[in-house]
N, C-alpha and C positions, 0 to 999 in steps of 0.2 A: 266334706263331699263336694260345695260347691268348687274349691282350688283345683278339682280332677277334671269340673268339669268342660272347661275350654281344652286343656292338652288331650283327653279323648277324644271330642268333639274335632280338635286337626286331626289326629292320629285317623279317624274315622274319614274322613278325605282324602287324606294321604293314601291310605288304602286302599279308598275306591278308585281313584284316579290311578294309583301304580297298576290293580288289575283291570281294569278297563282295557289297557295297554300289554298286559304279561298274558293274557288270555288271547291276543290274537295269534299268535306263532308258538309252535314248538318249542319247548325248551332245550328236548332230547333231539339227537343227531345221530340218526342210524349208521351203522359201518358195516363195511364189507362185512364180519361177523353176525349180522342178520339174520334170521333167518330163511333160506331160498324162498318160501311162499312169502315173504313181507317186504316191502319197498325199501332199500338203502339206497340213501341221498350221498355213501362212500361210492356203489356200484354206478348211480346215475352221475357221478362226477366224473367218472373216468369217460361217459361221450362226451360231457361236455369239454374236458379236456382234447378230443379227438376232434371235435368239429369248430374248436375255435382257436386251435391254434395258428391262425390264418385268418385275415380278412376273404368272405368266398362271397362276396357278391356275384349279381349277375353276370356272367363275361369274365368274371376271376378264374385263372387257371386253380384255385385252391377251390371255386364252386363245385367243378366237376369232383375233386380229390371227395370233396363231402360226399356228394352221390352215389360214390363206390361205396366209400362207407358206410352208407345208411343202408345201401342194400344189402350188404355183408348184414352188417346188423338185424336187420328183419331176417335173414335167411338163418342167422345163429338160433334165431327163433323158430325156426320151423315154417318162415311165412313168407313165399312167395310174392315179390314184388315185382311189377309195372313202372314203365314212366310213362307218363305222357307226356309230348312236349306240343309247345304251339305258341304261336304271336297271340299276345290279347295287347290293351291300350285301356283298361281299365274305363274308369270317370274322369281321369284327369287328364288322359291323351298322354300319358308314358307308356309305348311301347319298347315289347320287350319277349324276349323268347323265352318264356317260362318252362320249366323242367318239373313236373309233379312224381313225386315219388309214393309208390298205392301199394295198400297190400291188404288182404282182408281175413281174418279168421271167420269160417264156415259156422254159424250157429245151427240148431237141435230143430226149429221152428221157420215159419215160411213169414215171421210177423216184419216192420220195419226192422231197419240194421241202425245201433247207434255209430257214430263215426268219430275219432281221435284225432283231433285237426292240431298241427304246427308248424311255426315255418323255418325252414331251414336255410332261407337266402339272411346275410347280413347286409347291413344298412353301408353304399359305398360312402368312401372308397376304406376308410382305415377301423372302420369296426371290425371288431372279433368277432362280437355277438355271442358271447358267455351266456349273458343274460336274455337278449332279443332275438334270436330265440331258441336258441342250444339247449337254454334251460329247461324249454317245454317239451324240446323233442327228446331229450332224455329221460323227461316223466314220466311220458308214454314210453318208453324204451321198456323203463323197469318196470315203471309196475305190471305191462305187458308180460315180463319176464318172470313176474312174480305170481301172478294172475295164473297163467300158462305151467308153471313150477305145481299149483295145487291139484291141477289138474280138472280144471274147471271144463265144463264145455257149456257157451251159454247157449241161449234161446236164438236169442239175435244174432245178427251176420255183427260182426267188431269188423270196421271198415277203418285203414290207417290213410290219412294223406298228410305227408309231409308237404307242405306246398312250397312254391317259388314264387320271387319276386314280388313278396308281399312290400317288403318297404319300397319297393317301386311302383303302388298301387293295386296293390289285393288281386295284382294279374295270374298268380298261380290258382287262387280264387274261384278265380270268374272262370278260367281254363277250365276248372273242373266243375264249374255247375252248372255251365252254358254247353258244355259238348263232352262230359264223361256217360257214359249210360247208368254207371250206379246211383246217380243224383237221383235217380226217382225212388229210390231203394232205401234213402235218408228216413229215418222219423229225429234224432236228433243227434246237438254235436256238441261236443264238451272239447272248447280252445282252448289253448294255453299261452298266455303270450307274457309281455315285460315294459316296461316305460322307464327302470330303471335298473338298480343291481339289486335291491334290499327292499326288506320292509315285509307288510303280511301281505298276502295274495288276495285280491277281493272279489268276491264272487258275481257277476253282473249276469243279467241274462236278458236276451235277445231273443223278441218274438215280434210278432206282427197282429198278435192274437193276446188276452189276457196270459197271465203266470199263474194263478191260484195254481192247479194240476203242477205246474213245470216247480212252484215251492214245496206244495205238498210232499214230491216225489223226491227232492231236494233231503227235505227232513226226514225221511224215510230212510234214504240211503244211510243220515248221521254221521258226515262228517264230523272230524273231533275240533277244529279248529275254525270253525263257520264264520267267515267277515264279509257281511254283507246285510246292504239296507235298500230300501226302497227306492229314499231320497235322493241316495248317490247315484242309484242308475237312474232316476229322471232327469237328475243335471246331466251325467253322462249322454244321455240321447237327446241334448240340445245342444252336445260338443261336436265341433270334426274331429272327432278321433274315432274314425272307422276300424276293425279290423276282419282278420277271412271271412269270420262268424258273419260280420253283415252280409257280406253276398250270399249268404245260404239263406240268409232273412228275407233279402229285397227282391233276389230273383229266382229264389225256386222254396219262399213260404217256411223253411225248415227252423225250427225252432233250438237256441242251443244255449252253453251256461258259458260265457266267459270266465277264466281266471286268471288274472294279470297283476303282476307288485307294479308299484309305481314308486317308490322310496329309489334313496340316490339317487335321487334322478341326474344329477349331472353327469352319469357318465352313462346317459342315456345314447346310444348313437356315436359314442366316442371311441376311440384308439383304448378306454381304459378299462371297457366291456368286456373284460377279460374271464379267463378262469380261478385268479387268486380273487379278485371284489366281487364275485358271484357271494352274495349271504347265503353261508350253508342252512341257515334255519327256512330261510324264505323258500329255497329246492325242497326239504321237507316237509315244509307244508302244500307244496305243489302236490306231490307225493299221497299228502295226506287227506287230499281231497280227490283224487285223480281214483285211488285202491278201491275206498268203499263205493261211488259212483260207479267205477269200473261193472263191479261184481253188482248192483242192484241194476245197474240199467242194462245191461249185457242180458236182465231177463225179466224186464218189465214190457207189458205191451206199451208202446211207443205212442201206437195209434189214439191212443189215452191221454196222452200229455198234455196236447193244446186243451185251450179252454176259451170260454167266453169271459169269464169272470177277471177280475186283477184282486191282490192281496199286498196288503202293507206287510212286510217285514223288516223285520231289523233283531241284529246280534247284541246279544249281553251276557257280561259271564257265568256263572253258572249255569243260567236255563240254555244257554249256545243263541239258537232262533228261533224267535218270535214270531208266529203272525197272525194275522184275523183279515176278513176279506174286506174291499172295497164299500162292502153296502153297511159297513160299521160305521165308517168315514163321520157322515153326520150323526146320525147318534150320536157319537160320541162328543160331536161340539156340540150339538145340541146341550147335550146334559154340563160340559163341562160350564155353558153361558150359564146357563141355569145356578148351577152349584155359586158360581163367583157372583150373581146376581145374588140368588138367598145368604150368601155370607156376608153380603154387602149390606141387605136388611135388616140379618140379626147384630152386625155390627154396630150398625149406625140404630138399631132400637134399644139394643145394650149399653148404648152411650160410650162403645169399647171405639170407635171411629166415629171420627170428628171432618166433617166435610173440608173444613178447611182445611186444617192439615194432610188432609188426602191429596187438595189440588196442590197443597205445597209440596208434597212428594214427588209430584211431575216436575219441578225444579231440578234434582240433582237428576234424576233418571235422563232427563231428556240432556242434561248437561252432562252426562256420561256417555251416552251414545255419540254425542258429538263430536269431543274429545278425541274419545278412541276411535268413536270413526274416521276422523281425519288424519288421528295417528297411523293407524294401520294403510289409510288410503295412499298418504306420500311415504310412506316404510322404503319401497324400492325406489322410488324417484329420489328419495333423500339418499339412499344408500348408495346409489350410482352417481351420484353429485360428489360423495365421499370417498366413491374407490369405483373414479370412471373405468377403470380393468374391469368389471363387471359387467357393462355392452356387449362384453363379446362372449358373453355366458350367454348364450340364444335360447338354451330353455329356461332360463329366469331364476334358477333356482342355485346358488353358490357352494362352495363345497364345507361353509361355514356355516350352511343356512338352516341348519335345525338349533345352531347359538343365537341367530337373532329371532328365530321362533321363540325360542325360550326367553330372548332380552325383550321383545314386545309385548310379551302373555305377562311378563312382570311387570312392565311399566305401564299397563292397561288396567291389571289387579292393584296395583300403587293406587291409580286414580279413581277406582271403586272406591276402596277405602277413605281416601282423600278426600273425595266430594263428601261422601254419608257422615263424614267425621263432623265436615261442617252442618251439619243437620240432628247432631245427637240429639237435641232436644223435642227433636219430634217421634212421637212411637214410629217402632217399625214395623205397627200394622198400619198405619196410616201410610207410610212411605212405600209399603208390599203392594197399596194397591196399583199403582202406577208399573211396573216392571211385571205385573202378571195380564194388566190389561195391556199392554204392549204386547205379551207371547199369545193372548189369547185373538192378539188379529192378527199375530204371524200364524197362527194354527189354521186361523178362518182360510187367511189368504191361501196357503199351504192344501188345504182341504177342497179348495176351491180350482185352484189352478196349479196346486204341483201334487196330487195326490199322494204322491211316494214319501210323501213326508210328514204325513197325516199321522204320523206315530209321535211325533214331539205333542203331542196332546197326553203322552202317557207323562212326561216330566211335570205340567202343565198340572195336573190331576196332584201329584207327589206335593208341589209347590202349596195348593189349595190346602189342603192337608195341614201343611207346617202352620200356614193363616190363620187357617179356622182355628186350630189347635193354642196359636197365642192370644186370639180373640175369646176364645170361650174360656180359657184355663187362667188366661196372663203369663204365669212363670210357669213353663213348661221348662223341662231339662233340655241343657242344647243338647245330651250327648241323644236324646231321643226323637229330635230335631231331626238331628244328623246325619240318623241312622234311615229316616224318613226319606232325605233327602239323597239319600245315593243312589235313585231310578235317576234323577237329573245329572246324575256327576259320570254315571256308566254310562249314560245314553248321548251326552253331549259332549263329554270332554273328547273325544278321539277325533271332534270332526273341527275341534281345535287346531289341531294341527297337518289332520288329512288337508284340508284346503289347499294351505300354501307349498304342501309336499305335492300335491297333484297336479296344482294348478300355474305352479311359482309364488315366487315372492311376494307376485303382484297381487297375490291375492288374500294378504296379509289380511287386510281390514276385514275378511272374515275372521279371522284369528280376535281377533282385537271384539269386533263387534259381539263374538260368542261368549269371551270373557265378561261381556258387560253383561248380556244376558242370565249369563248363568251366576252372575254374582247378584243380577236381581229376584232372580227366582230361591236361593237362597237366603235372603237380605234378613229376612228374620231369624237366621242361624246365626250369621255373622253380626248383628246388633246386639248379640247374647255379650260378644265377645269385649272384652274391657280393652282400650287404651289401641283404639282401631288406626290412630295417626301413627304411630310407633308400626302396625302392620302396614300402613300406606310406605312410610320411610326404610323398613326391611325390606321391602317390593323393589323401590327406586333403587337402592343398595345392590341389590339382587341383579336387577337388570345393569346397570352399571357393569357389575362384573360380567354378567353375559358377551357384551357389547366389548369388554375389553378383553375377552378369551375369541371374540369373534376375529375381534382387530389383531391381534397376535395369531390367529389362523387364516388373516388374508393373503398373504404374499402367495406367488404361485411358485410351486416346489416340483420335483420329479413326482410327488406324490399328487399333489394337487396342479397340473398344470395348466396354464394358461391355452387357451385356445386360440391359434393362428392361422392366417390364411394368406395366400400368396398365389396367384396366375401369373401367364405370361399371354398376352393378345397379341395375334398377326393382322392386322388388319389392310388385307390384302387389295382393298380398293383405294387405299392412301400408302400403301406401302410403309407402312409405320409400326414399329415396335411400342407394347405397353405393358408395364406389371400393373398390375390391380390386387387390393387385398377389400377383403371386407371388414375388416376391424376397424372399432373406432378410435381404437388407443393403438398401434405399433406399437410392436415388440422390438423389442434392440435385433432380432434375428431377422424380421425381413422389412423395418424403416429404413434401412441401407440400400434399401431396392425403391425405396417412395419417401423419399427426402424432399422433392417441391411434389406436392400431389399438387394435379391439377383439375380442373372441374370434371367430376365423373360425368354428367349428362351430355360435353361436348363431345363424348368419344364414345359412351355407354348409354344408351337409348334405352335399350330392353334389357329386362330383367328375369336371370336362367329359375329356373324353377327348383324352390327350394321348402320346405318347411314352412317356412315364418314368410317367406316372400323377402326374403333378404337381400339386400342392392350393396354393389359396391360400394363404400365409403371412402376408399381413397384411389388413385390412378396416377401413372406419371409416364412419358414417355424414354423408350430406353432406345440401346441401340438395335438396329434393325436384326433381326435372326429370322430367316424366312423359312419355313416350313410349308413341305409339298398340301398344297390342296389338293380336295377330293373331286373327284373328275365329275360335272355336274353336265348330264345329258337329256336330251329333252327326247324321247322315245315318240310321243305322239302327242298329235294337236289336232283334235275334234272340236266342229261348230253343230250340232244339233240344235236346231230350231234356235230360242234362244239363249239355248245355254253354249259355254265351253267347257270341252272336259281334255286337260291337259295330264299326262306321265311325265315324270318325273324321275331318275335314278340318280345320286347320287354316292357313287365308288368311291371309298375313302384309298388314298395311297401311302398312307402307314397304319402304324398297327393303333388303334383308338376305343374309346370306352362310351362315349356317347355321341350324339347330332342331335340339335337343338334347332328349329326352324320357326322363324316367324315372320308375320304378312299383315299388311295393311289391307287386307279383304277382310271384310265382314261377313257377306252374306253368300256364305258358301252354299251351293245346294246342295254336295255329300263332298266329305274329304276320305279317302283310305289310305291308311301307309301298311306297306305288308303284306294289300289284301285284308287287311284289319278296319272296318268301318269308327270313324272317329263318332263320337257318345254326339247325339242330338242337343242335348242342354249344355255339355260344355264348349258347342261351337256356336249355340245361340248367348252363351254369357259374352263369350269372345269380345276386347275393345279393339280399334285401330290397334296395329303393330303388337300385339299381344301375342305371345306361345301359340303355334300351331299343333309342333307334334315336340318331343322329345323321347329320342329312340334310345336306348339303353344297349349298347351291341353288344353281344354274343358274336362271336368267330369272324370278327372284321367282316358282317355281312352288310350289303349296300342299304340303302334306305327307298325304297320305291312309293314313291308319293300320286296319288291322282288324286285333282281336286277338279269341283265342276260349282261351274259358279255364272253369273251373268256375261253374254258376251260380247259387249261394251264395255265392261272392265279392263285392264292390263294386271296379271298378277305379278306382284314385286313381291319377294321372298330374302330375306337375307338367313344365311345360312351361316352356325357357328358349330365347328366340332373339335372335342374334346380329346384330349389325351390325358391319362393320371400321370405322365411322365417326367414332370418337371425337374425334380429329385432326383431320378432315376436316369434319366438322360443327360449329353451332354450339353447341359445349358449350365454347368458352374455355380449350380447352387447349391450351398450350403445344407446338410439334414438339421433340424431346427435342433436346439438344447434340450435336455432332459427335462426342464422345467415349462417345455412349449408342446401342445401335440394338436393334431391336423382340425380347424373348426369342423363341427359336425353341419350336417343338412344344407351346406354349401358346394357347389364346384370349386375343385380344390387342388391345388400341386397339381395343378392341368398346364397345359400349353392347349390353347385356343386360337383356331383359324375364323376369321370373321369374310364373309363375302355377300355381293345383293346380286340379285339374280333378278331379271326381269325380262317376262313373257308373254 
């Protein structure tokens, strides 16, 4: 019996960790054959095939192709749709002529209306937008479709906006909740959005008010595939990653659920957003969360939803989600101190724990976190030292990077094993206590100040369990152990690797750090186990090969390719021609164009607005190619009291895709472009020479700026505008190779006019 009992004892891990993971996504893939009342991810493939076969940003001749389309598509439905259009400038001052596309099914009832939010612009200049966000607006398509097919008719008004210009700053957004009349009509809104191609969809949600009521209603509905935890959307809402949902949050109070995949993320933004790397599983589970929401909230009262209270939850297989409310929080530490207290008592009165050996047990533990702390910490900086190609991977995350996921979770489990090997001789209830009072002040801390994550007390509890049980018994079975221990192996393992999927590479040493964790909350499982250096050395083994299947998938291929970037600058107050790229390694495609780069800062000052805040890294000057500037006219020049308030219009004379404007004023008293008042707080962050406005044009329309500002000042402006046409025009350049395609979140394949204007 005893020889079964370690190969169970894995096999019982193994398990839990493969479902942990097989339980967040579908494993079935609906098709056209479907039936008409249930959602096919074959039928919602076919819009996303119609709306991303084209880059349609704002100002893209394929934006508009979409807009037809979409309203074709709502009217195949039966559903009469609106657009609205209008300038916003969001938080960030990217204006933009946003195009909102509305449509509403009439519900039974006079109660709030839920609303179906996605957006339909893609990210310029060379995304598809398969996944960001074709994918959402085909969710809503079908299950709309399917919904509508059973012949429902719900309570509530079903309100659709497609929005615009979201990756230009949630401007279709703010269009519709600052000046549509149905915005008051709102009680809540179910988003759909993407950060990558793949992966499971995870549920976040967005209030301003407690959640208990918005989970409750949540679990009601019973979704089949539930991913979502507390934890995550409290990190979440200390990130900048905004999206529509928040403005329904921030300024008009509306309560809503995000559902967003974030896996492959590298081709997040990219030319590779396409319709083949859209994950058919990850569509159906949009699907699968999208149907039964649909049909419960289309006839719940709304006005119900918000609450005062909050609720921890979090997903597990079997039971789906979990939750219990806020005011459990303490309690639950409470007792859990308690409990590790009294076991600490009856240990050390049992003679089962030995003081000494206990504080000898903070040796390898804290020499474990170390370790891998620091392993995981320089994971990317060592990686980028090894395959400096990887710089120019702007969202951090490689297209190799779920191999070294898995090469660091091995060489971090190596050095679990490795340390404790050198300590066999100390029980491993002596050495448990150290790795459980570690989690029991990450709980406190967690309890105290990140609430959402006050459920890692349920692993915490599980761990106590296995202690007490080798304390009171001695030789407990591991396979009993083990089967104890898998609340800690379902509950922790997925945020193993959510991390550095979500967050990049950089964000490894969570990887790393959880593994040490969860190998100490276990440690009296794995102390059962004979010949732990032999498991330390299959670890190393293991990761080895990772790392060599990684390095064998780094080169950039048509499949996997590198990301390049290439301008041409006019700089028409020197009269001087310059390529600029922002790469830090060159590509054999466009180092032929920046063969002596020379100091970016002597020619490149400011910095176009981008994602990451990304600056030029290389520059060279070439030969002169002059391109018509845009006719910059000063309409009027008013001095009230003591302010000045100057008009501005700038007429572009070819055909262009942005104007970027920035000033060494600071203390503006209001700026508008458009008629569009610029945001209060992003003109008081403002530095010297910092981004004023960036306009995003639609239909070659002018840029009309007034700014009123002290009048003693002189305002100096230098103005640059954009063209995608580098490629595409005749300027002799080369289209990159199959193994290169356009960096994302950059100005890119532009010809750029630079000029200073001062008034």
């Amino acid at each position: 019996m005893k020889k079964i009992n370690q190969p169970v004892s894995i096999l019982i891990i193994i398990v839990a960790i493969f479902s942990s993971f097989y339980v967040l996504l579908p494993q079935h893939i609906s098709d056209e054959n479907s039936s008409e009342t249930s959602f096919s991810t074959k039928r919602a493939l076919n819009h996303v095939e119609a709306i991303a076969s084209k880059p349609h940003f704002v100002g893209s001749s394929a934006h508009k192709e979409v807009i037809t389309y979409l309203q074709s598509a709502l009217e195949n439905l039966g559903i009469v749709s609106t657009l609205q259009t209008g300038y916003t400038a969001g938080d960030w001052a990217n204006l933009s002529s946003a195009t909102n596309i509305i449509g509403k099914i009439e519900g039974s009832e006079d109660g709030k209306a839920l609303l179906l939010l996605s957006h339909y612009d893609s990210n310029p200049h060379s995304s598809l937008g398969a996944s960001d966000d074709a994918a959402g607006v085909a969710t809503i398509l079908e299950s709309l479709r399917a919904f509508l097919a059973e012949g429902n008719q719900p309570k509530n008004d079903i309100i659709i906006v497609f929005s615009d210009a979201e990756e230009l700053g949630l401007n279709g957004a703010q269009l519709f909740v600052n000046n549509h009349p149905w915005i008051k009509d709102v009680g809540l809104v179910l988003n759909f959005e993407a950060r990558g191609s793949g992966g499971p969809s995870y549920m976040l949600i967005e209030t301003n008010n407690g959640n208990s009521n918005m989970v409750k209603e949540f679990q009601k509905a019973a979704p089949k595939f539930p991913v979502a935890n507390s934890f995550m959307y409290s990190i979440y809402k200390m990130l900048p990653n905004d999206t529509d949902l928040t403005v329904f949050r921030e300024d008009a109070n509306v309560n809503g659920f995000n559902f967003a995949f974030i896996d492959d993320h590298f081709d997040y933004h990219t030319q590779l957003d396409n319709y083949e790397r859209l994950d058919r599983k990850t569509l159906e589970h949009q699907g699968s969360y999208l149907m039964p929401l649909l049909k419960h909230f289309s006839n719940t009262d709304l006005s119900k939803v918000t609450s005062d209270t909050d609720t921890v939850y979090f997903n597990v297989p079997v039971f789906k989600l979990i939750s219990y409310p806020f005011a459990w929080i303490l309690p639950m530490l409470i007792l859990g101190v308690f409990i590790f207290i009294a076991i600490l008592i009856f240990g050390k009165t049992k003679r089962s724990l030995r003081l000494k050996k206990v504080a000898k047990g903070f040796i390898p533990f804290i020499l474990l976190l170390t370790v891998n702390g620091i392993l995981g910490y320089f994971a990317w900086p060592t990686l980028k030292y090894a395959y400096p190609e990887y710089q120019d991977i702007l969202h951090g995350f490689t297209y190799n990077g779920h191999w070294y996921i898995a090469a660091y979770v091995a060489l971090s489990l190596g050095f679990c094993f490795l340390f404790y090997g050198f300590f066999h001789k100390v029980r491993s209830v002596d050495l448990a206590v150290a790795p459980l009072f570690f989690w029991l002040v990450i709980t406190a801390l967690l309890s105290i100040y990140l609430k959402g994550g006050a459920f890692f007390i349920i692993p915490f509890y599980a761990a106590l369990l296995i202690w007490w049980l080798r304390i009171k018994f001695g030789n407990v079975s591991p396979i009993v152990l083990t089967i104890i221990g898998v609340p800690v192996l379902v509950i922790l393992v997925p945020f193993v690797q959510m991390f550095p999927v979500g967050l990049g590479l950089k964000m490894m040493v969570a990887s790393t750090v959880f593994v040490s964790l969860i190998y100490g909350l276990l440690l009296p499982v794995f102390a059962t186990y004979r010949k732990k250096r032999y498991f330390a050395l299959g670890s190393f083994v293991i990761a080895i090969a990772f790392l060599i299947i990684a390095h064998q998938n780094s080169k950039f291929t048509s499949e996997t390719p590198k990301p390049s970037s290439l301008v041409y600058l006019f700089d028409a107050d020197t009269d001087k021609g310059f390529y600029a790229s922002y790469d830090a390694i060159l590509s054999p495609w466009n180092a032929k164009y920046l063969q002596e780069s020379s100091n970016v800062d002597s020619v490149m000052s400011s910095t176009f607005s981008s994602k990451y805040g990304t600056r030029f890294n290389k520059i060279q000057k070439t030969d002169f190619k002059k391109i018509p500037l845009p006719i910059v006219s000063l309409e009027s020049d008013t001095i009230i009291g003591d302010t000045r308030k100057l008009r501005i219009e700038i007429k572009p004379q070819r055909a262009i895709n942005r104007v970027e404007i920035f000033s060494d004023v600071i203390n503006f008293t209001s700026v508008n472009v458009n008629g569009i008042a610029l945001n209060d707080e992003f003109l008081n962050a403002r530095k010297p020479n910092d981004k004023l406005i960036t306009h995003y044009v639609s239909d070659n329309a002018s840029t009309v700026l007034e700014v009123t500002f002290s009048k003693d000042e002189t305002f100096e402006m230098e103005v640059y505008e954009a063209a995608n046409d580098l490629l595409s025009g005749d300027y002799g350049i080369k289209n990159r190779p199959e193994n290169e395609i356009p960096m994302p979140f950059v100005l890119n394949d532009a010809t750029i006019t630079k000029k200073k204007y001062i008034f």
